[in-house]
N, C-alpha and C positions, 0 to 999 in steps of 0.2 A: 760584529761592530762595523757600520760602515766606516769608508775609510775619511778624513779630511775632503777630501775631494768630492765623493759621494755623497757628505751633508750639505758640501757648499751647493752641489746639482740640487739635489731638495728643496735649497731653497729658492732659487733659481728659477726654476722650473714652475717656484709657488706666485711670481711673479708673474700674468697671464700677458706678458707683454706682445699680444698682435699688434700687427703693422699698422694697424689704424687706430691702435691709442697714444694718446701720448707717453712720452717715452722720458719727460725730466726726472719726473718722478722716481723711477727704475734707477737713471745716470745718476742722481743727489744718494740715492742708498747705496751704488756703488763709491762713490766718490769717500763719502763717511767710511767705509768699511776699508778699501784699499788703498786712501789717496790718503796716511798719515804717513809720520818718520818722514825721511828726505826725499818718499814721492813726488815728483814732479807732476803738476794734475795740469791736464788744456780739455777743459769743454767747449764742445762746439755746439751752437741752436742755431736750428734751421726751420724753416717752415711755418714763421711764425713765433717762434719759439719751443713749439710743441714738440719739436723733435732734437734729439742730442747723439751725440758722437762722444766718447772719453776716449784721450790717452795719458795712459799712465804711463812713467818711464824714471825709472831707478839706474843709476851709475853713470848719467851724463856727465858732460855735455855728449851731444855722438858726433864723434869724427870721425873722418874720412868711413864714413857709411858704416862702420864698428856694430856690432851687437847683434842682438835678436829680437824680431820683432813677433810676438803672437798676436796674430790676428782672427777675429772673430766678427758675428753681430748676434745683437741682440734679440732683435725682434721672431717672431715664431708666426708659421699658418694660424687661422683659428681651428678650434677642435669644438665641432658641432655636431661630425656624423655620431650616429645614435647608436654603433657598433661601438664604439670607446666600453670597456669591460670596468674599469674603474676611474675614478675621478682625471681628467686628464691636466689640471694643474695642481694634483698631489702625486710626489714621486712615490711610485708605486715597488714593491720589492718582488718580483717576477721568477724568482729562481734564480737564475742565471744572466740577469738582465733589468734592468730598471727600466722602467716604463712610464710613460709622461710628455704629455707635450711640449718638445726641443730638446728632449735627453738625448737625440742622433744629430735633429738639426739645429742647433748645433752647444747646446748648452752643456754638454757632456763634454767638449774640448775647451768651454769658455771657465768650467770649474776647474778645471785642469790649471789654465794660463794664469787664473788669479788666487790662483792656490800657490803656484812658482815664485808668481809676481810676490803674493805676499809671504813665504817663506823665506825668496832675495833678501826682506830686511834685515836680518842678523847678520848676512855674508857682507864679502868686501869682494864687487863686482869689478873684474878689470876690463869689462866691453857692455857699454850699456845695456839692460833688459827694457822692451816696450812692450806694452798691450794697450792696443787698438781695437775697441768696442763701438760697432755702425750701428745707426738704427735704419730701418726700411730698406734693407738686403733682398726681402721677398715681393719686395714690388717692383725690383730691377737695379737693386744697386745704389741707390739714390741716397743716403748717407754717405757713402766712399767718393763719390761722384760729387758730392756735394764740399768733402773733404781735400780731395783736390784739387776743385777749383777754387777756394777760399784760403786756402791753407798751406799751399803746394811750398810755404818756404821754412816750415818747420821741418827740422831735421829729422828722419827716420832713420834705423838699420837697415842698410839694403836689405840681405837676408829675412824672408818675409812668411811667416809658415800660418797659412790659412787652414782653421780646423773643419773645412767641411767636410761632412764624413763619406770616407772613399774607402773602407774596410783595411781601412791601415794600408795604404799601396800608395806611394807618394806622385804626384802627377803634378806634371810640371805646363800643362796646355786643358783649353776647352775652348767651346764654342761659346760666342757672344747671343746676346738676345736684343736685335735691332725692334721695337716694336713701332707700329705705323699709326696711324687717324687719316682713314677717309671718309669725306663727308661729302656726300650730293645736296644738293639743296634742290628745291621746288617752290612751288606755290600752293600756298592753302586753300580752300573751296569745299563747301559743299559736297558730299558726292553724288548728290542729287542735281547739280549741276556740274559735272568734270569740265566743260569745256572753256569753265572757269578761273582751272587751277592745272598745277603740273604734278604730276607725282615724283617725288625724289624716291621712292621704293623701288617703280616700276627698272628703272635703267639697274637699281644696285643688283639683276639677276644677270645683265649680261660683264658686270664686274666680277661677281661673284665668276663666272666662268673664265673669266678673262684669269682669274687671280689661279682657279685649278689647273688650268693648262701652263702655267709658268710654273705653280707648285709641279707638276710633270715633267717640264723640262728639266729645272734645278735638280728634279732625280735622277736625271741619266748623268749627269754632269759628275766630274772630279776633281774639284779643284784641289791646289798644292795642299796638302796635310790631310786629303781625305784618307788615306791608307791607316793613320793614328787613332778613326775612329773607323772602325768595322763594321757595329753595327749603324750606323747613319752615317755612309762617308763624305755626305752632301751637301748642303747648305737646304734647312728642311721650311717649309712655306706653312704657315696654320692657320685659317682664320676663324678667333678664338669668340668674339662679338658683334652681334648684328643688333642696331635698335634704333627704332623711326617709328614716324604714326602718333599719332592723337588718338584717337577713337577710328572705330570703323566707318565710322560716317564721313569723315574727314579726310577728302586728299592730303597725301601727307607731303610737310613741304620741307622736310629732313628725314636723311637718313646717314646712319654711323656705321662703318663698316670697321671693326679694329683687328690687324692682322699682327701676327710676327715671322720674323726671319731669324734663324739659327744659323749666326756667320763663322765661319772656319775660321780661324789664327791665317794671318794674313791680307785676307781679306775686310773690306772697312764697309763701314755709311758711304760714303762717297764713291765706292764704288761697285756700289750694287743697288741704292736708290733710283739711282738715273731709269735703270730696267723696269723698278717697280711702275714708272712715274709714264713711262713708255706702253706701257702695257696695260696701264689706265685710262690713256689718252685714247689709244686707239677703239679701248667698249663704249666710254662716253665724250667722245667726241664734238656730240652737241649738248653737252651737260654742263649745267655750274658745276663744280667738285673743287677741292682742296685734299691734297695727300700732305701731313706731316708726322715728323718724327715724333711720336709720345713716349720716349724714353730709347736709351740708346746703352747700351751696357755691353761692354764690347770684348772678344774675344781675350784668351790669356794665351800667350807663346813663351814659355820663359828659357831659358839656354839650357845646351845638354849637360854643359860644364858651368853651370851655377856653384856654387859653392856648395850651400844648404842642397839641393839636389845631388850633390857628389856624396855629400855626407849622411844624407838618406842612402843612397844606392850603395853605401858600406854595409849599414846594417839590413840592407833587403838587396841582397846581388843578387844579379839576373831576372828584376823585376820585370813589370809590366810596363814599357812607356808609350802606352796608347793615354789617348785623352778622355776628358767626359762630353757628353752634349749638352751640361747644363751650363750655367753661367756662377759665377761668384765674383767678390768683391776684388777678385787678383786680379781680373781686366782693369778696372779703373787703375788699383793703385802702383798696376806695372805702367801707367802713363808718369808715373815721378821717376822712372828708372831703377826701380826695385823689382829684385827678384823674387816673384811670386812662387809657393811650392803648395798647393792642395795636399792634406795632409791629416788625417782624425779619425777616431773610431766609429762605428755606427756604417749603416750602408744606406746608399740613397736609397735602397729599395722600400726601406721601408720609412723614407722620412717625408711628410705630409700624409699621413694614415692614419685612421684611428690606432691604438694603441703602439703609437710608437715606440720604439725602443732603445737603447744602447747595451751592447753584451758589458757584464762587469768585466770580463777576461783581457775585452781590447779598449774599454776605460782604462784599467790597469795598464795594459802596455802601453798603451801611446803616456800615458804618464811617466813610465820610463824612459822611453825615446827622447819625451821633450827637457827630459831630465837633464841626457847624455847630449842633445845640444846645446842646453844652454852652458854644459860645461864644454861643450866644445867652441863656440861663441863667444860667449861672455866669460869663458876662463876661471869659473866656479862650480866648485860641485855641490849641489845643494842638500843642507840636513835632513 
């Protein structure tokens, strides 16, 4: 018999919610389901409306930063590759593992949090419980980001336990994902007469090179906190999209180059743009172009001596406190002064894959851990 948790992943999971649908939909069935009794409900729409944020929060008001906050998002990759073994928005029963698109990333901790959250109702909470539900986490953050800049004067628990899954190893740092827009422009023509028209392609090769030998340099480099990540200790250069051109016939009179930068803790936008912008200057020099930011999602540093991190590192001493190189929502929402802690079952190795998975073993555990916080936090132990 699956357990409570496990049917709520089911259905979850039955929800195909990618980044590019809307998402009220999804937040309105959450809302019905967990937002009765003395839940406190705040929806947020962004983007038109088409996009939502929920926070639920049971035992307010929050003072002086009181409570626990689990946080999560919603949204999931899509699942197209044609290796998928069985339906990947039907939670699949695996042996030893449930299988399904977002069961690692991260809807296996999100059934967890609203499984707590809704058990809370019976008890009498002495430090408020929250759950924080983003939408568009896999496009860069841009829920969370969107929730702090609108939002930043609702009260949260400092204490911030994000479920991305890190194989149950609490991690209190990662890298940010700065991503770019550069665009050359041209002049249109003929290609049957060029001397017509300019090409905005022809220049984006000596960009392109310009952009490799700075991704080179950044590799030798070690800035502060590279030691924390091993395997990439560096600030890593990728460029991810090239697209320009009309037809072949046609000088083309745009061209799109979209890069990213993977920034260490510490390190910002502002102080490592100026380089990029430098190093553009000098391949097209005689070119129209424009470099800007398309999104900016920014490193997590959070203290050795956090609380929630002290309290992880009782039940895992002599953990690991190296960081990851991906990005999550703890960069944004550690700009309100909340301490961020990555935390959940599932491993990234295998989250954006076909048949993704989450082990039942460390479902199960981190559903105890988050148990044994919220009684350490919130001051209840739950039925």
């Amino acid at each position: 018999m699956p357990s409570a948790a496990a049917s709520l992943l089911a259905e979850l999971v039955g929800h195909p919610s990618t980044s590019d649908r809307d998402s009220t939909g999804f937040v309105k069935w959450l809302v019905d389901r967990f937002g009765r009794d003395d839940a406190e409900v705040t929806v947020q729409r962004y983007a038109g409306g088409t996009r939502s944020n929920l926070l639920l929060v049971r035992g307010g008001p929050i003072v002086d930063d009181a409570g626990l906050l689990l946080a999560g998002h919603l949204d999931v990759v899509p699942a197209e590759e044609p290796e998928w073994r069985s339906d990947p928005w039907t939670l699949t029963d695996g042996g030893d593992r449930w299988v399904g698109r977002g069961a690692c990333d991260m809807k296996g901790f999100v059934a967890l949090a609203l499984d707590r959250f809704g058990r809370s109702a019976s008890t009498t909470l002495q430090a408020p419980l929250a759950v924080l539900l983003t939408s568009d986490e896999e496009v860069g953050s841009i829920g969370a980001q969107r929730w702090v800049e609108r939002l930043s004067d609702i009260a949260l628990p400092r204490q911030v336990l994000i479920g991305e899954p890190t194989d149950l190893r609490p991690v209190r740092m990662h890298k940010g994902h700065l991503r770019l827009r550069l665009e050359i422009r041209g002049t249109a023509a003929h290609s049957g007469y060029p001397h017509r028209g300019h090409s905005a392609i022809r220049p984006a090769g000596p960009a392109l090179v310009a952009l490799a030998e700075l991704e080179r340099e950044l590799a030798t480099e070690t800035p502060e906190h590279g030691d924390r990540f091993p395997e990439v200790p560096f600030v890593a250069l990728n460029v991810g999209r090239i697209d320009g051109g009309a037809a072949v016939n046609v000088i083309p009179d745009r061209c799109v180059v979209e890069f990213g930068l993977r920034l260490l803790p510490g390190l910002s936008t502002e102080s490592v743009l100026p380089r990029g912008e430098r190093t553009l200057d000098a391949a097209l020099r005689d070119e129209a172009w424009d470099l800007e930011v398309d999104n900016d999602s920014p490193p997590l540093l959070t203290a050795a001596d956090a609380p929630l991190y002290l309290a992880l590192g009782e039940l895992f001493p002599a953990g690991d406190d190296s960081g990851v190189s991906y990005s999550s929502d703890g960069g944004a929402l550690a700009r309100l002064g909340l301490d961020c802690v990555l935390f959940g079952p599932g491993s990234i190795e295998v989250a954006h894959k076909p048949n993704e998975f989450v082990p039942k073993a460390e479902l199960e555990r981190a559903g105890e851990i988050i148990d044994r916080l919220i009684d350490r936090f919130c001051g209840v132990r739950l039925a």
